[in-house]
C-alpha positions as CSV (number, residue, x, y, z in Angstrom):
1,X,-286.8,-94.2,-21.7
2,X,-290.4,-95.5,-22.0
3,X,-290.1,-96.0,-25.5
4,X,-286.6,-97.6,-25.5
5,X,-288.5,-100.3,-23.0
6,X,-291.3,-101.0,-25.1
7,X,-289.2,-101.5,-28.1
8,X,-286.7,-103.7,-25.7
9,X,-289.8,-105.8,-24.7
10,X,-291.2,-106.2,-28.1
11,X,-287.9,-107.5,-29.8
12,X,-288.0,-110.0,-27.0
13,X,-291.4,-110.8,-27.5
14,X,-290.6,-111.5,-30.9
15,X,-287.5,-113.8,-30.6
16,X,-289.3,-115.6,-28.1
17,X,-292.1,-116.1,-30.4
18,X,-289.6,-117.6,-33.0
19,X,-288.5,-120.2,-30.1
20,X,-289.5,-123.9,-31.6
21,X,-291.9,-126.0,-30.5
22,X,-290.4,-129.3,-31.2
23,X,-287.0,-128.5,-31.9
24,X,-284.2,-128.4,-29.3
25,X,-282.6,-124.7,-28.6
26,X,-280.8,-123.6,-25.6
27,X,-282.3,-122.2,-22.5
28,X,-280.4,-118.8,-23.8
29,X,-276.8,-117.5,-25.9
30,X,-275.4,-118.8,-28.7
31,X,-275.4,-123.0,-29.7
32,X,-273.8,-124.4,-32.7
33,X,-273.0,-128.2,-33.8
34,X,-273.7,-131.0,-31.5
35,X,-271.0,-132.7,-29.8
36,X,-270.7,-136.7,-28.3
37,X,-274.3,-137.7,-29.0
38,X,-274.4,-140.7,-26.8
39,X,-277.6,-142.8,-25.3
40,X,-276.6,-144.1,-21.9
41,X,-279.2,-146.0,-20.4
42,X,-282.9,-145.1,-21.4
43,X,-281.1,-141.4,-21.8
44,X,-280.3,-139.8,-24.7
45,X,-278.2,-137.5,-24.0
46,X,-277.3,-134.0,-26.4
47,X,-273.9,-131.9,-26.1
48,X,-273.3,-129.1,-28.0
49,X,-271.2,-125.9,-28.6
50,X,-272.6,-123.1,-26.1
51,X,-271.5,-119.8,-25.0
52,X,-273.0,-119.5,-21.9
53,X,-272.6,-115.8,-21.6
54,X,-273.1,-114.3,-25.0
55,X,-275.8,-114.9,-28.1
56,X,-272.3,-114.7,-30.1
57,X,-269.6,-117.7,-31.5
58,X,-266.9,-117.9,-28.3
59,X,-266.2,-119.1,-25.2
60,X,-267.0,-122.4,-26.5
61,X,-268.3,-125.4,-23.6
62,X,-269.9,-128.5,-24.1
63,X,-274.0,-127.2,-23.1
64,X,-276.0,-130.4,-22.0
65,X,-279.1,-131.5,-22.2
66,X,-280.9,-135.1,-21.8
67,X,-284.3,-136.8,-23.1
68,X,-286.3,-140.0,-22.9
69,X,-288.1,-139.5,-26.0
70,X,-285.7,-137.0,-28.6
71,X,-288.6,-134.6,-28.4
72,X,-288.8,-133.9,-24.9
73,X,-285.3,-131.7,-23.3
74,X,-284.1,-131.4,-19.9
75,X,-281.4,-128.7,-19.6
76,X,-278.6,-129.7,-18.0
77,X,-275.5,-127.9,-16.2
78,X,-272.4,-127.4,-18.7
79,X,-271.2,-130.7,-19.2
80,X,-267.2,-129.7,-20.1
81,X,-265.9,-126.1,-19.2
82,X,-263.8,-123.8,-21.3
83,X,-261.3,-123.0,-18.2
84,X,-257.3,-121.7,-17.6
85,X,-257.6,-120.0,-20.9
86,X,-258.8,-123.2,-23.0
87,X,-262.1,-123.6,-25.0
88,X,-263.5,-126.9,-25.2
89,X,-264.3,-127.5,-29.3
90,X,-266.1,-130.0,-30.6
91,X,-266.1,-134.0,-30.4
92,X,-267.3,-137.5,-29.6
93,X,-268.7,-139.3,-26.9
94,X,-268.1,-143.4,-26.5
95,X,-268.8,-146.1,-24.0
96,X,-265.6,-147.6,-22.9
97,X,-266.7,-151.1,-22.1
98,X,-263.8,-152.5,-20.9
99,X,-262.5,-149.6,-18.9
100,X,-259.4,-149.9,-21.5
101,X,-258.9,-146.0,-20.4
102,X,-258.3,-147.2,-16.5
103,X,-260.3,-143.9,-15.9
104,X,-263.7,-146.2,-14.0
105,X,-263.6,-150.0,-13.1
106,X,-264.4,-153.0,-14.4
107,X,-267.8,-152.6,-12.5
108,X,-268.1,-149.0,-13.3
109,X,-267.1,-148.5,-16.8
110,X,-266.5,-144.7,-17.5
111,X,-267.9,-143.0,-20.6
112,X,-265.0,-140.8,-22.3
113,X,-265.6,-137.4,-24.2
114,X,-262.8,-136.3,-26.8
115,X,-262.8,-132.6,-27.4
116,X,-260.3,-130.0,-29.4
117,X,-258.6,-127.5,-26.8
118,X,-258.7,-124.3,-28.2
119,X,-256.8,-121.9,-26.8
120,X,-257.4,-118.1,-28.0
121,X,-254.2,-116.6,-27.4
122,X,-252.6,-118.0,-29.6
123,X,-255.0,-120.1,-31.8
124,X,-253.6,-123.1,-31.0
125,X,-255.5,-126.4,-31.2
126,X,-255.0,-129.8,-29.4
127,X,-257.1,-132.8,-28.4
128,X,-258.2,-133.5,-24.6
129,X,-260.3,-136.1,-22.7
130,X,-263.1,-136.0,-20.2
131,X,-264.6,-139.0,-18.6
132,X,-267.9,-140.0,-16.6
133,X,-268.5,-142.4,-14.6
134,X,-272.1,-141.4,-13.1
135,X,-273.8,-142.3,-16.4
136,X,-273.0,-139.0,-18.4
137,X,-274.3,-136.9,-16.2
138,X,-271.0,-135.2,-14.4
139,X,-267.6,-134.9,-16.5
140,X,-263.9,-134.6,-15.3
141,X,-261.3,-133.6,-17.2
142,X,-258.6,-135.9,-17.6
143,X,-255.5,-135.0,-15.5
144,X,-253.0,-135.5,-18.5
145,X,-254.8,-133.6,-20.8
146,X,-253.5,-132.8,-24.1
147,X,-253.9,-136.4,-25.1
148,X,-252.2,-135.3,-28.7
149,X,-250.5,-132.1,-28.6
150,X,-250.2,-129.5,-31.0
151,X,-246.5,-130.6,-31.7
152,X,-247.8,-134.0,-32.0
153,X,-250.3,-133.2,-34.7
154,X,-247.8,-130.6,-36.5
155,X,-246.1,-133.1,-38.9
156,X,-249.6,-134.3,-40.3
157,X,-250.9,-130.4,-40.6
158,X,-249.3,-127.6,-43.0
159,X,-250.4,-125.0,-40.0
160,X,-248.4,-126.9,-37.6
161,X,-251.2,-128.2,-35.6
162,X,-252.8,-125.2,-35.3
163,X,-256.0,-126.4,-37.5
164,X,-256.4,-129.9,-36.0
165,X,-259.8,-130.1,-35.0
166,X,-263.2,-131.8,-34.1
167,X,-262.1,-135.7,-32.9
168,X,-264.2,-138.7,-34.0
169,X,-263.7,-142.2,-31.5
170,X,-264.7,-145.0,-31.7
171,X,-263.5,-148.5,-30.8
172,X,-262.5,-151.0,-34.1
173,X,-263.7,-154.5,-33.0
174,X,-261.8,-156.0,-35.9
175,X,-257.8,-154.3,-35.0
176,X,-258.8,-154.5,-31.1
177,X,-258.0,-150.6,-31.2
178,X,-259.6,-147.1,-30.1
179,X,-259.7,-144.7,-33.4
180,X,-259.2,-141.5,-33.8
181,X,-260.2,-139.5,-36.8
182,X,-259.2,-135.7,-36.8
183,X,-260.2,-132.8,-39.5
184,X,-257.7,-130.5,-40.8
185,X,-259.3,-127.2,-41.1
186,X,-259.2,-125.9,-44.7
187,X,-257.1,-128.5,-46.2
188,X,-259.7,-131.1,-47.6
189,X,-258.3,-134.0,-45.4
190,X,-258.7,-135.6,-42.4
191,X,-256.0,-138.4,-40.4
192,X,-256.2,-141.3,-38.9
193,X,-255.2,-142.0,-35.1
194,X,-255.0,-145.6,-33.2
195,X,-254.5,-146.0,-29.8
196,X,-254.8,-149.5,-26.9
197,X,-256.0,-146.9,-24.1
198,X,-258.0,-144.3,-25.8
199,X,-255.3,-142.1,-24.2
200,X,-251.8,-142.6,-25.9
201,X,-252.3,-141.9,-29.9
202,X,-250.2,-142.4,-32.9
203,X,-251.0,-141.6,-36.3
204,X,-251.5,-144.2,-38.9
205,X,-253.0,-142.7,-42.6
206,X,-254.4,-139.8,-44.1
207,X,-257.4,-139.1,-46.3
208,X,-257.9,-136.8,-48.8
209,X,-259.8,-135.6,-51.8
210,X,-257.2,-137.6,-53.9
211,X,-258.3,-140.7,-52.2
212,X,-261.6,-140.3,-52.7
213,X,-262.7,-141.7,-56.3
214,X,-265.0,-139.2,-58.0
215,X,-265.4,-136.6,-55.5
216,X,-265.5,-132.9,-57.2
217,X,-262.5,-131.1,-56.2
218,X,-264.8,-127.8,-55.2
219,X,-265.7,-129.4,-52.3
220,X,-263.3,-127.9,-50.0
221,X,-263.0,-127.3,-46.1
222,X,-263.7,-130.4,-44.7
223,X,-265.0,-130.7,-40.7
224,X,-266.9,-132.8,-38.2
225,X,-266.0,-136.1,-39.1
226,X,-268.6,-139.0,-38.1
227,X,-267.9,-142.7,-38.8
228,X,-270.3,-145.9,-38.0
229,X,-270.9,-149.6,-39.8
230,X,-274.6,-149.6,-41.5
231,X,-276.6,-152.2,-42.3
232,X,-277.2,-152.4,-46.4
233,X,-281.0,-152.7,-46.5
234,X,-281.9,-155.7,-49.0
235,X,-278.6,-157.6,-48.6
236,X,-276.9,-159.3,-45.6
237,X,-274.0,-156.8,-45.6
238,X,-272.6,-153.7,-44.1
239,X,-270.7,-151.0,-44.9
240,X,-268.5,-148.2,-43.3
241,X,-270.2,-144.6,-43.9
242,X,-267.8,-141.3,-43.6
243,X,-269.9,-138.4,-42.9
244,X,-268.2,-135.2,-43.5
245,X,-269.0,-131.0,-43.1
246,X,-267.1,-129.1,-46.1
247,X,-267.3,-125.2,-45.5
248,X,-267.6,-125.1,-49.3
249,X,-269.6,-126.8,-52.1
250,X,-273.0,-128.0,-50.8
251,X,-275.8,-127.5,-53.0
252,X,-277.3,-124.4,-51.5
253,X,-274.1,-123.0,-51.1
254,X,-271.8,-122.7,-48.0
255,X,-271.5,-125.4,-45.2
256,X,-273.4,-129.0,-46.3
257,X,-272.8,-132.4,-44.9
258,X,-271.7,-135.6,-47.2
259,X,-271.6,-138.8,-46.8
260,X,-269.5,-141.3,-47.7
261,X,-269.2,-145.5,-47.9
262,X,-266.2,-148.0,-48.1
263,X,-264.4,-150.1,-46.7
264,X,-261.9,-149.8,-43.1
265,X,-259.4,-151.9,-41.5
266,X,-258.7,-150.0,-38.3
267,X,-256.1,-148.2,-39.7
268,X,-256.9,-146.9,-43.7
269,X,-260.5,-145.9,-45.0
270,X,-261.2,-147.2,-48.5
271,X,-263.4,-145.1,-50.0
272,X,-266.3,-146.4,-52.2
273,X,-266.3,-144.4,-55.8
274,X,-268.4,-140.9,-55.0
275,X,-272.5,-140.3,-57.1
276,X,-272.3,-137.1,-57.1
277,X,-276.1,-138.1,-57.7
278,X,-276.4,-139.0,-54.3
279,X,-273.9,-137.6,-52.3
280,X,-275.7,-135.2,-50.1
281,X,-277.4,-135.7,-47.1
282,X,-279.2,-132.2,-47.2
283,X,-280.1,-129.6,-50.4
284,X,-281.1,-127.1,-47.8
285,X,-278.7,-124.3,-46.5
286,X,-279.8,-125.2,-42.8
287,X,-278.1,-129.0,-42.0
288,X,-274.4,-128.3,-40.8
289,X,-272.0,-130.8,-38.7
290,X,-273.9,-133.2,-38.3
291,X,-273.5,-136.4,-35.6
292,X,-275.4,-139.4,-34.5
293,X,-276.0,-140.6,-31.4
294,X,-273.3,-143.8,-30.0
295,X,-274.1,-146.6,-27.9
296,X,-278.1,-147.2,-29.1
297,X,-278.9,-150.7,-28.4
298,X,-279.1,-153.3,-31.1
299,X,-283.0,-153.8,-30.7
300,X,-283.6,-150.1,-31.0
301,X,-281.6,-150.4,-34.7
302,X,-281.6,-146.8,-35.3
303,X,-278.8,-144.3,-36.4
304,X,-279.9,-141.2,-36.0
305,X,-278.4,-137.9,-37.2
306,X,-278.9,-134.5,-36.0
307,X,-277.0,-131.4,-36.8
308,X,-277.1,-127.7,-36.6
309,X,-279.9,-125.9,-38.4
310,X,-277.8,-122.5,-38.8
311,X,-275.3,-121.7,-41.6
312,X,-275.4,-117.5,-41.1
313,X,-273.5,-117.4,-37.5
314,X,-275.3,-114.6,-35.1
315,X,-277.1,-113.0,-38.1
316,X,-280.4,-114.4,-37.1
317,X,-283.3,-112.3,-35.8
318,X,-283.7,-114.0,-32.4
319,X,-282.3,-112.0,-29.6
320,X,-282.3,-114.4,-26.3
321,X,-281.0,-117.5,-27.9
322,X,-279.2,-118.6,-31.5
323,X,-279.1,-121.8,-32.8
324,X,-281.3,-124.6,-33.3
325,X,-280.6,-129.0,-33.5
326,X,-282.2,-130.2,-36.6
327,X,-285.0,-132.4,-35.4
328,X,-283.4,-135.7,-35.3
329,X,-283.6,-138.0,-37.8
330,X,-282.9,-141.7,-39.0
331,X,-280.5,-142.8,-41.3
332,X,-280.3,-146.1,-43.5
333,X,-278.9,-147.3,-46.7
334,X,-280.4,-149.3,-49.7
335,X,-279.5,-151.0,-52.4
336,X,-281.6,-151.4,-55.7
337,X,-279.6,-152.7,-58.9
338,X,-275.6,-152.6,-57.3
339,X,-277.0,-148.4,-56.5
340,X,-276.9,-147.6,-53.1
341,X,-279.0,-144.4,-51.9
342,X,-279.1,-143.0,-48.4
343,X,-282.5,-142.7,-46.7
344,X,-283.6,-140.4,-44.3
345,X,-286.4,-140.1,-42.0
346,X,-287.5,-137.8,-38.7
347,X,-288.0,-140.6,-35.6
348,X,-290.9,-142.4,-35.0
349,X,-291.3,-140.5,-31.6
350,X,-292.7,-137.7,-33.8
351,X,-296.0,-139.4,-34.2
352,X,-296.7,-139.7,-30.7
353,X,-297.2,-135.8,-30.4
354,X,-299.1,-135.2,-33.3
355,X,-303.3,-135.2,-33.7
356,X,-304.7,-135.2,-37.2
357,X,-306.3,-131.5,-38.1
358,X,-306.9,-132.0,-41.5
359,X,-307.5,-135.7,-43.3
360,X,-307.6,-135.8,-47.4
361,X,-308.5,-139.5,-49.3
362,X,-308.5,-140.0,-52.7
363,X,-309.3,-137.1,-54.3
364,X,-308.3,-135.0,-57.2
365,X,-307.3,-131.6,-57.2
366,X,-307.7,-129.2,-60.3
367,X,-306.5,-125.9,-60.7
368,X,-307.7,-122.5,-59.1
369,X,-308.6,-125.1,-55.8
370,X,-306.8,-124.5,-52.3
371,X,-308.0,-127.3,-50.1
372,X,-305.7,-126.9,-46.9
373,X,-307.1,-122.8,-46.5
374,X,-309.0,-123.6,-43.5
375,X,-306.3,-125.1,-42.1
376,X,-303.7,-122.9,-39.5
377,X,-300.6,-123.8,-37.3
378,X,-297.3,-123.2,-36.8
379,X,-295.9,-126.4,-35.4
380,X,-296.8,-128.8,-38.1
381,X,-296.0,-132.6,-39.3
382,X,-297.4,-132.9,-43.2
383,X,-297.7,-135.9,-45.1
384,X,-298.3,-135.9,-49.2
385,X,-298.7,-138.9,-51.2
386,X,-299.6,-138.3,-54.9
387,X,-299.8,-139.3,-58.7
388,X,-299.0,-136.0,-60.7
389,X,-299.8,-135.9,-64.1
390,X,-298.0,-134.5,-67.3
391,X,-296.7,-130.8,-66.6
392,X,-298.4,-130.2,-63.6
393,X,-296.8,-128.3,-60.5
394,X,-297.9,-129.1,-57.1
395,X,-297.4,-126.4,-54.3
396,X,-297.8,-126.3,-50.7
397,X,-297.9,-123.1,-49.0
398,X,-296.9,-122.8,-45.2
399,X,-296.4,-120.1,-42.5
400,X,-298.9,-118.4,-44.9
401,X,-300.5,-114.3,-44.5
402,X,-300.8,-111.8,-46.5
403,X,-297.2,-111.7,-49.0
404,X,-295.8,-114.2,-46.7
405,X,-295.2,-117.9,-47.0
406,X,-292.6,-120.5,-48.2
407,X,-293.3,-122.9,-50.6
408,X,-292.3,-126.4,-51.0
409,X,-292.9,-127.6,-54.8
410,X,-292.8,-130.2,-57.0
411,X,-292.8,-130.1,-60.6
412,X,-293.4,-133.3,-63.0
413,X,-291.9,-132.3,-65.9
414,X,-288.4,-132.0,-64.4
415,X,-288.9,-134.1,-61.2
416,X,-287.8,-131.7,-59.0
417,X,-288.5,-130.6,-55.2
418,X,-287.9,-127.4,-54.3
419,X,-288.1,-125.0,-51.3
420,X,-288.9,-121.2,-52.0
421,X,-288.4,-118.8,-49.0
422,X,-287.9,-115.6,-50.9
423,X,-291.2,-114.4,-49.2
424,X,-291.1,-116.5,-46.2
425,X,-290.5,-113.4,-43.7
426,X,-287.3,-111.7,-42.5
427,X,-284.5,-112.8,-45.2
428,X,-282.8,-109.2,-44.8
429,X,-280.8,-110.6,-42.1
430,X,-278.1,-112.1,-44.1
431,X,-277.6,-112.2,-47.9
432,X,-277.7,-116.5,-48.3
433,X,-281.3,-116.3,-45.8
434,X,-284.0,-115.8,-49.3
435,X,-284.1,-118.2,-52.4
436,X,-285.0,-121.5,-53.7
437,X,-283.2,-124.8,-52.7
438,X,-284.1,-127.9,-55.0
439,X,-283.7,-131.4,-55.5
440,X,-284.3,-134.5,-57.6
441,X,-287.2,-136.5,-56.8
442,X,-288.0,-139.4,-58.8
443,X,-291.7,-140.7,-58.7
444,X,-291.4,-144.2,-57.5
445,X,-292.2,-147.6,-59.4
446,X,-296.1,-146.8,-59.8
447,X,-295.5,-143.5,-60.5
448,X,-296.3,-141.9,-56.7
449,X,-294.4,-139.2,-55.2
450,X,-294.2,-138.7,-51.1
451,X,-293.1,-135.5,-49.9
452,X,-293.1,-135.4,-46.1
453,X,-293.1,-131.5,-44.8
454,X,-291.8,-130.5,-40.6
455,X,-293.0,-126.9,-40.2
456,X,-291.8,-125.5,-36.8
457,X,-291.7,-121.6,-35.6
458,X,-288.7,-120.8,-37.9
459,X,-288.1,-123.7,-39.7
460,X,-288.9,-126.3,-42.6
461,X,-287.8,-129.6,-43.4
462,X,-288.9,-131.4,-46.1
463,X,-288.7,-135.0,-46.6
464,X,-288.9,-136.4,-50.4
465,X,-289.6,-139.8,-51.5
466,X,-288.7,-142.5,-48.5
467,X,-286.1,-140.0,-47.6
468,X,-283.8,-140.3,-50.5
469,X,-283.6,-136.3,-50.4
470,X,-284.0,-133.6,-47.6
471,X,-284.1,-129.8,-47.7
472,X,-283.7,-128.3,-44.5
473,X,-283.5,-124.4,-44.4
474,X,-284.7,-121.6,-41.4
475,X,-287.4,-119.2,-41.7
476,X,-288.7,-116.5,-39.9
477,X,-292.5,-115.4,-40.7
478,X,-294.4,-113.3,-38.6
479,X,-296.1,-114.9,-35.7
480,X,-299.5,-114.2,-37.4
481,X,-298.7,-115.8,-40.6
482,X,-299.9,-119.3,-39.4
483,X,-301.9,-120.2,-42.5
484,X,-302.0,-123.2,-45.4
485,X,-302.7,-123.3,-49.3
486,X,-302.5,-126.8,-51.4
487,X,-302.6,-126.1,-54.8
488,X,-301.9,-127.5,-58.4
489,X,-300.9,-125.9,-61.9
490,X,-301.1,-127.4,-65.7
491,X,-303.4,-129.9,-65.0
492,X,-305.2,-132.0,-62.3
493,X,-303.1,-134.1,-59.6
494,X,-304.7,-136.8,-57.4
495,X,-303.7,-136.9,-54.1
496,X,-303.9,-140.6,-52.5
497,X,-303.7,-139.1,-48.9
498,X,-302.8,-136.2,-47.0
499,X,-302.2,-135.5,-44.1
500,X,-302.0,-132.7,-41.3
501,X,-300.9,-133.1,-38.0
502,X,-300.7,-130.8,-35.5
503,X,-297.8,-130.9,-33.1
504,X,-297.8,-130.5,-29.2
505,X,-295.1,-131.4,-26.4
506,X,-297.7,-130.5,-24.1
């Protein structure tokens, strides 16, 4: 019995210890994608899948939790309740200005909450409504829920409804309407649903891999559906971006989030022909349903993503908690020669938390030097900037002791960036948790590369160029392997800056 404790109390130890720093988890049990990101106020506010009662996928609610800052969490109560035998699924969150919904006043606007009913008993899926009108903090159900019934959705879904999932809303300033966009699950399309009232729906198009110019036709199992206007950096234009989830075809394998552009009328989506070049959002295995926060205020500017950093369900070694938000990030788009590249970026509110611990100017490194050894931490913010020359390989070592570390790479001859975790601690917890992930990296114009690196308790993500690629993927080192090695291969490199910032919430 002694024994048994000990080993109780060190695997809790443990999972504890692989709690981030600067990442969002729950308090405790199982989290997956976020749901109706919304800012209301000076409040950002985060929902999410959450059982409540198990560290396992079911009994699904909306979890809650609110920040000032998008580093800084404050749990909140469950926010929309699975109840009478009904699961609240994922959605969207959106201010309704004009109380169009009749559900607050025209002094008290309500925000509204879409959500897919899932019921287990029979598998059955519809859409629901919830509404606040004490500034996001307290929900209520709308008394007429199913907005759009199973039956409703069954003409527009070979399973009859049953796989009609994960509603995207937002109000269409040119059509005057509330839209409604709905995944099908497993049939590589999603619809289109207008209403006046955000309550009544009807469904107006479909859009499918067909309708989508270019776009390979292994990319299958689409979900989580996001939709915003963006700015076109360099021009005085915008454009509609589609942000998708496929369960299949990412570049690590498994779920992977895309992104799309075109055109949209309130009604049809016109997509933009797909470069395959540049359709990914993340190479890692670790960025999956992602959302972006609604209702930011113009002089803020930002869209920012976040998504779920865990594609391997409950097969991860923590034991009090599973699942982890990405740490949020920007999201733009350029233009450079009629080729438009998504760019992304962690938020500024990083650098408020994070104090230099190691500083490196203008110097050249050769091989068989390491100058980051003396360097340790496990909550980390890295910056790179460097000129490498012919055939050399650049590699940065983190979560480093003994045979353990992962390695984030880049090599000139092919100009790629890569992430290697097939020593980076436990990968015998599930058979997609070792490997390398890669991804193009061009130098830029005078021949630089930037490679920016977030190193938290069991994670990395890894920033290349201005953002042009990410690689997101877990890890789980020992707590003891805390250590650094910068090193190059081939030839010299120099390194214009670098930069090592510890980070604390404290």
């Amino acid at each position: 019995m002694i024994i048994s404790t000990l080993l109780l109390l060190a695997t809790q130890t443990l999972a504890e210890d692989y709690r981030p720093l600067f990442h969002f988890v729950p308090e405790k049990n199982w989290m997956n994608e976020p749901n109706g990101l919304i800012k209301i106020d000076s409040v950002w506010h985060l929902f999410y899948q959450h059982n409540p009662s198990a560290n396992v996928w079911g009994n699904l609610n909306w979890g809650h939790a609110t920040s000032t800052d998008l580093l800084h969490w404050s749990h909140q109560p469950i926010a929309i309740t699975s109840e009478d035998g009904v699961q609240a699924f994922t959605g969207t969150s959106y201010y309704d200005s004009e109380n169009a919904s009749g559900l607050g006043t025209s002094q008290n606007p309500p925000f509204l909450a879409w959500y897919t009913g899932y019921y287990p008993s029979n598998g059955r899926q519809d859409q629901r409504l919830a509404y606040s009108v004490d500034l996001g903090m307290n929900w209520a159900k709308f008394p007429g829920n199913p907005i759009i019934s199973a039956a409703q959705e069954a003409p527009h879904d070979i399973t009859g409804g049953l796989e009609t999932r994960d509603p995207k809303v937002l109000f269409h300033e040119g059509s005057g309407k509330w839209v409604m966009i709905l995944a099908h699950g497993g049939q590589n399309k999603i619809t289109f649903w207008a209403s006046t009232d955000a309550k009544d729906w009807t469904w107006v198009s479909d859009l499918g891999t067909a309708q989508v110019p270019g776009l390979p036709s292994d990319i299958t199992g689409w979900e989580v559906p996001d939709m915003f206007q963006l700015p076109i950096e360099g021009t005085d234009e915008t454009t509609w971006v589609l942000i998708l989830t496929p369960a299949n075809g990412s570049p690590a394998g498994g779920n992977g989030v895309f992104a799309l552009t075109g055109s949209f009328d309130g009604e049809i989506f016109q997509a933009d022909p797909v470069d395959t070049s540049k359709l990914w959002l993340d190479y890692g295995r670790d960025f999956d349903g992602a959302m972006s926060w609604e209702n930011v205020p113009g002089s803020d500017g930002r869209r920012i993503l976040a998504a779920i950093s865990n594609s391997y369900g409950a097969n991860p070694p923590t034991n009090t908690w599973k699942g982890m938000l990405s740490f949020p990030r920007t999201l733009a788009l350029q233009q450079t020669n009629d080729v438009r590249t998504f760019i992304q970026w962690p938020v500024s509110e990083l650098l408020t938390v994070g104090s230099p611990l190691k500083t490196i100017q203008n110097q050249t490194i050769t091989p068989g030097q390491d100058l980051l050894s003396s360097v340790v931490g496990t909550a980390l913010d890295i910056e790179l900037v460097f000129i490498p020359q012919a055939d050399t390989v650049l590699s940065l070592a983190v979560r480093k002791a003994g045979s353990q570390q992962t390695v984030i790479q880049y090599k000139q001859s092919t100009a790629i960036l890569s992430v290697d975790r097939t020593a980076s601690g436990d990968i015998s917890y599930d058979a997609a948790a070792g490997g390398v992930h890669s991804a193009p990296l061009q130098p830029d114009a005078s021949g630089v590369v930037r490679i920016r690196v977030l190193v938290d308790t069991c994670s990395v993500e890894v920033f290349g160029g201005k953002g042009e690629v990410v690689i997101s993927d877990l890890i789980f080192p020992d707590e003891t392997a805390d250590g650094m090695a910068l090193q190059v291969s081939g030839g010299s490199v120099v390194l214009s800056s670098v930069v090592v910032r510890h980070v604390s919430l404290d």
